[in-house]
C-alpha positions as CSV (number, residue, x, y, z in Angstrom):
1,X,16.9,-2.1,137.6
2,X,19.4,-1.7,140.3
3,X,18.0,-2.6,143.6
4,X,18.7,-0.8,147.0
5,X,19.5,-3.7,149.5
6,X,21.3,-1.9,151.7
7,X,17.7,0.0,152.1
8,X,16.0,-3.4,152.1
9,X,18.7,-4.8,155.1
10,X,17.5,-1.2,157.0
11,X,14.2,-2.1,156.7
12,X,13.9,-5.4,157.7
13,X,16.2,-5.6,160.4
14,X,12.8,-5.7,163.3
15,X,11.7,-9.0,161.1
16,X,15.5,-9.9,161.8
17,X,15.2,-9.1,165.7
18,X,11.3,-11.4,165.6
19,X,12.9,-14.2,164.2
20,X,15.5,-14.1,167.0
21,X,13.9,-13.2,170.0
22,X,13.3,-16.4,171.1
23,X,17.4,-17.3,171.1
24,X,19.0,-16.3,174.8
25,X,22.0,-13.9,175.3
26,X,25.2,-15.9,175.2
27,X,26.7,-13.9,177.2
28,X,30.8,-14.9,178.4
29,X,30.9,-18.3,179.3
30,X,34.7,-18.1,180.6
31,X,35.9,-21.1,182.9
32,X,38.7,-21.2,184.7
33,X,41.2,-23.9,183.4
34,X,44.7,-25.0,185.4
35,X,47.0,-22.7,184.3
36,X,50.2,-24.2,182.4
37,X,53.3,-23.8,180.5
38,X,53.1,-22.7,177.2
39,X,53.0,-26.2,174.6
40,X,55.7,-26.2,171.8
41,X,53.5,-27.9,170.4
42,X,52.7,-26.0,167.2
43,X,49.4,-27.2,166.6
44,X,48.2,-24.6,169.2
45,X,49.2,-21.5,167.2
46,X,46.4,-20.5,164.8
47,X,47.3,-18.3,161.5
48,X,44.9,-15.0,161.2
49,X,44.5,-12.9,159.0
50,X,43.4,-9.2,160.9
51,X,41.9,-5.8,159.7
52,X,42.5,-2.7,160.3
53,X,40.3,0.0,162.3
54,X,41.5,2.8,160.2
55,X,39.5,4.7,163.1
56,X,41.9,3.3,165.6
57,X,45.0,3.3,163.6
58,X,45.6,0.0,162.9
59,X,46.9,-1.7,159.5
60,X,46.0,-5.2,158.4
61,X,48.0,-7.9,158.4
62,X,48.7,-11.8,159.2
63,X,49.7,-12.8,162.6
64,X,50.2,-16.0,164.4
65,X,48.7,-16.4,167.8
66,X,48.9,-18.6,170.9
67,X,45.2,-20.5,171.5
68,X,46.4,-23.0,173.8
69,X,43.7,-21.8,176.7
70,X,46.2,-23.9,179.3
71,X,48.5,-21.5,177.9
72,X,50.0,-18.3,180.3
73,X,50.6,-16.3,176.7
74,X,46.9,-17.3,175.4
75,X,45.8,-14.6,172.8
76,X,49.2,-13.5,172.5
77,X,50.7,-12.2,169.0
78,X,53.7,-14.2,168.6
79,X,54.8,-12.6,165.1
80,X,53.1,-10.7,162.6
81,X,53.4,-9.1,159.2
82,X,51.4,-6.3,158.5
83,X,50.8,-4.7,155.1
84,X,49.7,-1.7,153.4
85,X,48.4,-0.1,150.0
86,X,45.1,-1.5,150.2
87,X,42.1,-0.7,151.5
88,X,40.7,-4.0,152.2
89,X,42.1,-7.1,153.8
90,X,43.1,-10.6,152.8
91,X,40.0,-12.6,153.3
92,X,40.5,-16.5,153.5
93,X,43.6,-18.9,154.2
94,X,44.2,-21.8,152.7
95,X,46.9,-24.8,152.1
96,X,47.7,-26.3,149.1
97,X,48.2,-30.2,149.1
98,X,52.0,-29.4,148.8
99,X,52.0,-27.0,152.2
100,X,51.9,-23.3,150.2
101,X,49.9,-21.1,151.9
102,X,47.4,-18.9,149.7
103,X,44.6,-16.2,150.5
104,X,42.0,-14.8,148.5
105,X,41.7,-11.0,149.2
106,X,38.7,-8.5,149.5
107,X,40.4,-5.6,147.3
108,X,40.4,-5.4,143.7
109,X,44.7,-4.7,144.0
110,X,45.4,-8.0,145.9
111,X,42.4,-10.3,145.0
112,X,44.4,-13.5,145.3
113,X,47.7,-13.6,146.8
114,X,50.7,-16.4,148.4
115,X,51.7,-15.8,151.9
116,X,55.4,-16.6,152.6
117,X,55.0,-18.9,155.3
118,X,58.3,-20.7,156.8
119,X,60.7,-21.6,159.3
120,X,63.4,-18.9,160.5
121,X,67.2,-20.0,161.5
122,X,65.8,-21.0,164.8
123,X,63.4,-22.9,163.2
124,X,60.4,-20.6,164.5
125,X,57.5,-19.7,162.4
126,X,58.2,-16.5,160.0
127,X,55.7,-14.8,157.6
128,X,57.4,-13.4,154.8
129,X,55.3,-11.5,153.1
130,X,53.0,-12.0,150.6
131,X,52.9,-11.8,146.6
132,X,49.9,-10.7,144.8
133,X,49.2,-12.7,142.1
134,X,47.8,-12.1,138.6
135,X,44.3,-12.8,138.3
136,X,43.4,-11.3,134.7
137,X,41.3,-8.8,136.4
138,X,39.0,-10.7,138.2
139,X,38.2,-9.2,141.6
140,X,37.1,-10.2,145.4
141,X,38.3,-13.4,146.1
142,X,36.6,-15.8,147.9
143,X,37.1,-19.5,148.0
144,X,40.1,-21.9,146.7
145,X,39.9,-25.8,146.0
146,X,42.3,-27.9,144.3
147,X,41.2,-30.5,143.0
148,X,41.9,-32.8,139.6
149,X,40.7,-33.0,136.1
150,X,41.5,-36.0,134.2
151,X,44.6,-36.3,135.9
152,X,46.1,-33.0,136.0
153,X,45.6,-30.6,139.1
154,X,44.6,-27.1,138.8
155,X,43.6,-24.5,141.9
156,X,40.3,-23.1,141.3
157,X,39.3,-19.8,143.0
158,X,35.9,-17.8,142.8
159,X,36.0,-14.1,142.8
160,X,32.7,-12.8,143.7
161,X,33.1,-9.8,141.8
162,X,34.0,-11.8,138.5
163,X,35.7,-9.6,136.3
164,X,34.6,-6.3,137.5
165,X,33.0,-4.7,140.5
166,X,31.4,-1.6,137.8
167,X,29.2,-5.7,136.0
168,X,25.6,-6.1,137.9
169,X,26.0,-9.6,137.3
170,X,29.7,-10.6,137.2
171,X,31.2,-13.6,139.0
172,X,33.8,-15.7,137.9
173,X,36.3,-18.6,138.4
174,X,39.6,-18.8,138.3
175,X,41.2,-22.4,136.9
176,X,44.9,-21.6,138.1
177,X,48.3,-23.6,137.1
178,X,49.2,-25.3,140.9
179,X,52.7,-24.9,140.4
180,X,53.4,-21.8,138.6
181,X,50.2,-19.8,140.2
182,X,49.5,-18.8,136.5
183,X,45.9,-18.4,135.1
184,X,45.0,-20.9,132.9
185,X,41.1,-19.9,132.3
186,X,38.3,-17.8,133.4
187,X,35.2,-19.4,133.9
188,X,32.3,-17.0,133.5
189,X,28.7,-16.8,131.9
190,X,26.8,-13.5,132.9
191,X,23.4,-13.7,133.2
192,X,22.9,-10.8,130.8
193,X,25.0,-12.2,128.5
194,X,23.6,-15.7,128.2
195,X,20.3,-16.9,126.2
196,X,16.6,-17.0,128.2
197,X,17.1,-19.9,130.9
198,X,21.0,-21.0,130.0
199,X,23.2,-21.5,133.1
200,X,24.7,-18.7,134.5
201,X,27.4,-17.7,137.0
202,X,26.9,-14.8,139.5
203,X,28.6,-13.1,142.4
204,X,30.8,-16.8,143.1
205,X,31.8,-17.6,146.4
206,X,31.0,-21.5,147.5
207,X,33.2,-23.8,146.2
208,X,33.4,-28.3,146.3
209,X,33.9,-30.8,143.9
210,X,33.6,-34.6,143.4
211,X,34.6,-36.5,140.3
212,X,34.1,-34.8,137.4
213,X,31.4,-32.3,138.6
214,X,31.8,-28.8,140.7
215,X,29.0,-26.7,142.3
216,X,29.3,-23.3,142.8
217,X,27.1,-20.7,144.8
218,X,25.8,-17.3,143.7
219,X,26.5,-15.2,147.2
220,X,25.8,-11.5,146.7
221,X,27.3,-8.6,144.7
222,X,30.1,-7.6,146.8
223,X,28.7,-4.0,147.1
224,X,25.9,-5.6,149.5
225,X,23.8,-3.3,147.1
226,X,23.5,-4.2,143.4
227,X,21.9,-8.0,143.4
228,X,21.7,-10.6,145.6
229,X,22.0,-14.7,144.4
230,X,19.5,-17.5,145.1
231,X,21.2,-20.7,143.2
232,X,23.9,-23.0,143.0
233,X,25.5,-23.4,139.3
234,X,26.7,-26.9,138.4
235,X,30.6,-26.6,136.1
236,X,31.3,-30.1,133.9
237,X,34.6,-30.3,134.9
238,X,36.0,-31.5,131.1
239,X,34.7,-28.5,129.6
240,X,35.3,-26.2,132.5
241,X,31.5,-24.7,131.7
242,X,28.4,-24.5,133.2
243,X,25.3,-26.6,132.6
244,X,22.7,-25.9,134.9
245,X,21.7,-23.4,137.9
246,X,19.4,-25.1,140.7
247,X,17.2,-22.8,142.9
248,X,17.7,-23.1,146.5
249,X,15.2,-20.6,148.5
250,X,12.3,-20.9,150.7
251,X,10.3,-18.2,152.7
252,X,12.8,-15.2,152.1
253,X,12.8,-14.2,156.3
254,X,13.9,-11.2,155.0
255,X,12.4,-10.4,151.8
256,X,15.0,-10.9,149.3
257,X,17.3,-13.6,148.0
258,X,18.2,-16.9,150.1
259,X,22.1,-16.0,149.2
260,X,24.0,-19.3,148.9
261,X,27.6,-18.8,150.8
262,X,28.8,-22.3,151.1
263,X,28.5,-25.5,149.5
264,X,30.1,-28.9,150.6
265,X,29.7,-31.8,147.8
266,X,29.3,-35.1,150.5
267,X,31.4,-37.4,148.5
268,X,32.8,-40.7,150.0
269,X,36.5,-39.3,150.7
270,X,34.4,-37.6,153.8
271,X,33.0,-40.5,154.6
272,X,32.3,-43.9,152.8
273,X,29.1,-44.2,154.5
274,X,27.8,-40.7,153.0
275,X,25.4,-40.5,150.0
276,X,26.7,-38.5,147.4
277,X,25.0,-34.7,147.9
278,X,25.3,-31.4,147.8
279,X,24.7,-29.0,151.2
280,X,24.4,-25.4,150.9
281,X,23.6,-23.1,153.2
282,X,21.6,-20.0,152.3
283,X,22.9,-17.1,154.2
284,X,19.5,-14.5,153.8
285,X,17.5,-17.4,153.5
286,X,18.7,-18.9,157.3
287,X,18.4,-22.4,155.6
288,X,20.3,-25.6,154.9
289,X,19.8,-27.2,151.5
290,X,19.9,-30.9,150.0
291,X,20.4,-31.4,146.5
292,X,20.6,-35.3,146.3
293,X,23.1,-36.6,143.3
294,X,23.2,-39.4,140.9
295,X,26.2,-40.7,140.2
296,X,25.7,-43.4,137.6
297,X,23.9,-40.2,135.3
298,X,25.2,-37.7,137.0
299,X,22.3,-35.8,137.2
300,X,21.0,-33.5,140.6
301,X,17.7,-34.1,142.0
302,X,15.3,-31.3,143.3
303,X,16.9,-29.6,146.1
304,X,15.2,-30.1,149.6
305,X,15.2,-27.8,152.9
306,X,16.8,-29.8,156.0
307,X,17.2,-27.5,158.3
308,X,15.3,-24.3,158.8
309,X,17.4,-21.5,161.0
310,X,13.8,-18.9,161.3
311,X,11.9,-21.7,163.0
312,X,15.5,-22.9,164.9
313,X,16.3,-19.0,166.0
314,X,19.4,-19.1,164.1
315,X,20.0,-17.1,161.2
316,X,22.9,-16.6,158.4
317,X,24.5,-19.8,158.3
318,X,28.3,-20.0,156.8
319,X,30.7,-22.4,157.1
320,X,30.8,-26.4,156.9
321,X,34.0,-27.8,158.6
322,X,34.7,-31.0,160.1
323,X,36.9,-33.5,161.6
324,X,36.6,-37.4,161.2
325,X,33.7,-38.0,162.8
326,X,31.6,-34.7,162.4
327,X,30.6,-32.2,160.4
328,X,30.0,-28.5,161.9
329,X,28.1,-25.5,160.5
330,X,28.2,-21.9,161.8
331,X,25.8,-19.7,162.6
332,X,26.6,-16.3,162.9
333,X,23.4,-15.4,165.0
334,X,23.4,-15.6,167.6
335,X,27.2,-17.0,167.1
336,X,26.5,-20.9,167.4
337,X,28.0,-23.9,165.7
338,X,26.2,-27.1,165.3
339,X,27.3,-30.3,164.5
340,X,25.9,-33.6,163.0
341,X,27.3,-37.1,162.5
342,X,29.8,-37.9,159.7
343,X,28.9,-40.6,158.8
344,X,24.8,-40.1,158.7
345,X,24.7,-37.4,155.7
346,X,23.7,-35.8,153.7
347,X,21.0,-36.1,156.6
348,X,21.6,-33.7,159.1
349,X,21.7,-35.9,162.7
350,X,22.6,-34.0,165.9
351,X,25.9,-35.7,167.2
352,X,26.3,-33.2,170.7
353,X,25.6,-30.0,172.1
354,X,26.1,-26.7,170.6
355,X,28.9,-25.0,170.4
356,X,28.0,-21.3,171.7
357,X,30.6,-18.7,170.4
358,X,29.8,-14.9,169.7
359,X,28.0,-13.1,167.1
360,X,29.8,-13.6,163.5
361,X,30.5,-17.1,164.4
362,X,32.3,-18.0,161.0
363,X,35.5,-20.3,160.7
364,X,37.0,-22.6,163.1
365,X,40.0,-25.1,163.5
366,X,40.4,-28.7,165.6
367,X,43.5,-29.5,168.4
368,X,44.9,-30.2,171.1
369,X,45.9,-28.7,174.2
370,X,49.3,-28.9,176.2
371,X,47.5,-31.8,178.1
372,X,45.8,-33.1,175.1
373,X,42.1,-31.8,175.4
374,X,40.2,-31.9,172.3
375,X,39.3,-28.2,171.3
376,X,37.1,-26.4,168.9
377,X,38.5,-22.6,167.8
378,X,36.0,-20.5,166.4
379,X,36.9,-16.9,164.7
380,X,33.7,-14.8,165.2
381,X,33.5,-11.5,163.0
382,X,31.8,-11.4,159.3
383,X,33.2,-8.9,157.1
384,X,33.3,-6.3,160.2
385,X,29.3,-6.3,159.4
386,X,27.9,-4.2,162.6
387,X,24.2,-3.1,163.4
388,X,23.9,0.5,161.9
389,X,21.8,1.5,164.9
390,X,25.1,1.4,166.9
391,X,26.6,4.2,164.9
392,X,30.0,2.7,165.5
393,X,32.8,4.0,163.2
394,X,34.4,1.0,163.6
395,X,32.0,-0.8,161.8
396,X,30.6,-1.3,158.7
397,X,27.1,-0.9,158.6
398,X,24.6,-4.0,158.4
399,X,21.0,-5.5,159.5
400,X,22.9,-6.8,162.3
401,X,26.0,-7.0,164.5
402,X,28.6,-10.0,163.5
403,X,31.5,-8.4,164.4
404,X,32.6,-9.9,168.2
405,X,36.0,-9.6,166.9
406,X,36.9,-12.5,168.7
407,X,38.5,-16.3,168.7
408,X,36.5,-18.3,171.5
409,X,38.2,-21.6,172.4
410,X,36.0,-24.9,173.6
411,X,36.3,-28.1,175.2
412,X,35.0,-30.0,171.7
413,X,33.4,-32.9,173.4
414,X,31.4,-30.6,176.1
415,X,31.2,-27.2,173.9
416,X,32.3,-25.6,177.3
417,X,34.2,-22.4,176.9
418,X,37.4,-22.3,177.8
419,X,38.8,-19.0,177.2
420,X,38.7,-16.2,174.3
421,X,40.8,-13.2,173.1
422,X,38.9,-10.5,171.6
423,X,41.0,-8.9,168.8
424,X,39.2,-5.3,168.6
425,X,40.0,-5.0,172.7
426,X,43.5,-6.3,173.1
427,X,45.1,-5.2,169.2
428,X,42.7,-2.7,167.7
429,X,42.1,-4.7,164.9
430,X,39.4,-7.6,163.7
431,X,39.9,-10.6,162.3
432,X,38.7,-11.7,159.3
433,X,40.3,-15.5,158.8
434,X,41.4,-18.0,161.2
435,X,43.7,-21.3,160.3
436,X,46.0,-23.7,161.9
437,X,49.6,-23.4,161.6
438,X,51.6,-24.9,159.3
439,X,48.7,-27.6,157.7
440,X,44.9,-27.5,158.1
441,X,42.9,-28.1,161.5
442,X,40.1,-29.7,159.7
443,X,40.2,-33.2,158.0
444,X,37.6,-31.3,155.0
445,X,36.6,-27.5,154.5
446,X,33.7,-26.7,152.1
């Protein structure tokens, strides 16, 4: 029976508000900072991909923009490509291992598409445009890895909507050709379609691999009404099937699915140190989640909570990024990122203070400044999610608001905050992605 959770997320949006009353207002936290020339240094522009407000006009599109904070142009649009014909955005940037630029897309017409980055005559940054790309019909992309099966390379990408939005249960993955962008294989096994307690794959969106293994996540139907997931599924990577689903959900804070978003398979290319493991973090279910793995039977062990975001006063955890010593995870309430040493997982060890952004606190990059300060960037919107009690036509309606529409920018050693541009304010437009120019701003991602 189909299930109204966008009633449920009315509902139980006071338990939402209880479980966060203890965390403060962040508030701005702006600092002033010596103003300087603008760096032509490159590694302070950030790639975004932005929405349109069709309430205030404005079209999506990608754009590259100044984050240097020393910077006089800070927040400034240098170039941008907008794009119509669809009603929903790109979603998520990513670069291949040979520099192509690639982003999974929100609407069933552009699902999966490459962006034409490159250098003009001047040898400035241009965006070309962007080819959709031919996915077979599966729809909503979310993630994209690349990563090698018995020596050859293939792209994988999970479409949350699998091979139709109309499918209560779809999900899929996408095994594409690297090179030639062409599908190869769909990797799907409905629920409804599969025998009583057979793996299945639903509503895909995490992504990470190690050897010959990959772990998926089952998110939520992309309608935010028909189902929501509450387990990881676990692909052998010579067959390209699944063989096993592994529950990861506590208390249920809000009274339905734990909704696993992200997945990061802690694997000794992140750090030698590391004991191979899975981390997942449950996006109803405020949780981080261990799944210990054995490498010489390559079996999963019973998946353990390690860190609890109801009891912490944080709630729907994202992303895992980090650089060479630390891993980070976003929260996107209050808007907070927290970090933990590299080289101490998969147990989860404070490494410094908290980063505190704005609400929707969701991807993030690593640089430098003109005068070589170590920075943290973090994009804060989710989906343009607002709180329904706002009655903003801007928004999309939700249990909560995670739509600052904002990129805050902070000292990463202190967490201070520097400076911050919000999109909605200054362009009329959100942003849904954020990525560093021209190669990635993270040493690993997912």
């Amino acid at each position: 029976m189909k299930r109204d959770f966008k009633g449920v997320f009315s509902t139980t949006s006071a338990c939402l508000l209880l479980v966060l009353a203890a965390c403060a207002d962040q508030g701005e936290r702006e600092s002033g900072v010596a103003v300087q020339e603008p760096s032509d240094v490159e590694e302070t522009q950030g790639i975004v991909l932005l929405r349109g407000l069709p309430t205030l006009g404005t079209s999506h599109s990608v754009a590259i923009v100044e984050l240097d904070p020393e910077a006089e142009n800070f927040g400034e649009i240098l170039t941008e490509y907008e794009y119509s014909g669809f009603e929903a955005p790109l979603h998520h940037l990513y670069y291949s291992p040979n520099g192509r630029l690639y982003s999974t897309g929100l609407d069933p017409q552009c699902s999966l598409a490459e962006v034409g980055l490159s250098r003009g005559a001047t040898g400035a940054p241009v965006i070309n445009g962007l080819e959709c790309l031919d996915t077979q019909g599966q729809v909503v992309g979310e993630d994209i890895m690349w990563h090698s099966v018995n020596g050859t390379q293939y792209m994988f990408v999970t479409f949350m909507g699998g091979t139709g939005l109309d499918q209560a249960d779809g999900g899929s993955i996408g095994v594409f050709d690297p090179q030639t962008n062409e599908l190869i294989k769909i990797i799907e096994a409905r629920k409804s379609q599969v025998g009583e307690g057979e793996p299945y794959i639903m509503y895909t969106h995490g992504i990470s691999a190690y050897q010959d293994r990959m772990v998926v996540t089952s998110t939520v139907h992309p309608d935010l009404a028909t189902g929501v997931g509450n387990a990881i599924t676990i692909i052998d990577l010579n067959t390209l099937e699944p063989i096993e689903n592994i529950v990861v959900e506590d208390a249920q804070p809000l009274g339905f699915p734990s909704s696993p978003v992200e997945v990061l398979f802690v694997r000794p290319s992140i750090s030698p140190s590391a004991t191979p493991s899975v981390l997942v973090n449950t996006m109803f279910g405020f949780e981080v989640w261990q799944v210990p793995y054995d490498e010489a039977d390559k079996s999963f062990g019973a998946p353990e909570k390690v860190y609890d975001g109801a009891a912490s006063g944080t709630a729907v955890p994202l992303e895992f990024y980090g650089n060479e010593t630390e891993l980070f995870i976003s929260h996107a309430l209050p808007g907070v990122v927290k970090r933990y040493a590299l080289d101490s997982l998969p147990k989860l060890v404070p490494s410094g203070p908290d980063i505190d952004a704005e609400a929707g606190a969701h991807h993030m990059i690593f640089y430098s400044s003109a005068s070589g300060r170590s920075l943290i960037a973090v994009q804060n919107n989710l989906l343009n999610l607002g709180d329904a009690a706002d009655d903003d036509p801007t928004d999309v309606d939700f249990l909560a608001k995670v739509n600052d529409h904002s990129i805050t920018v902070h000292d990463l050693e202190t967490g201070e905050r520097l400076a911050s541009v919000n999109f909605k304010d200054r362009y009329q437009k959100g942003i849904e992605n954020l990525e560093a120019l021209f190669g990635s701003g993270f040493v690993h991602h997912h």
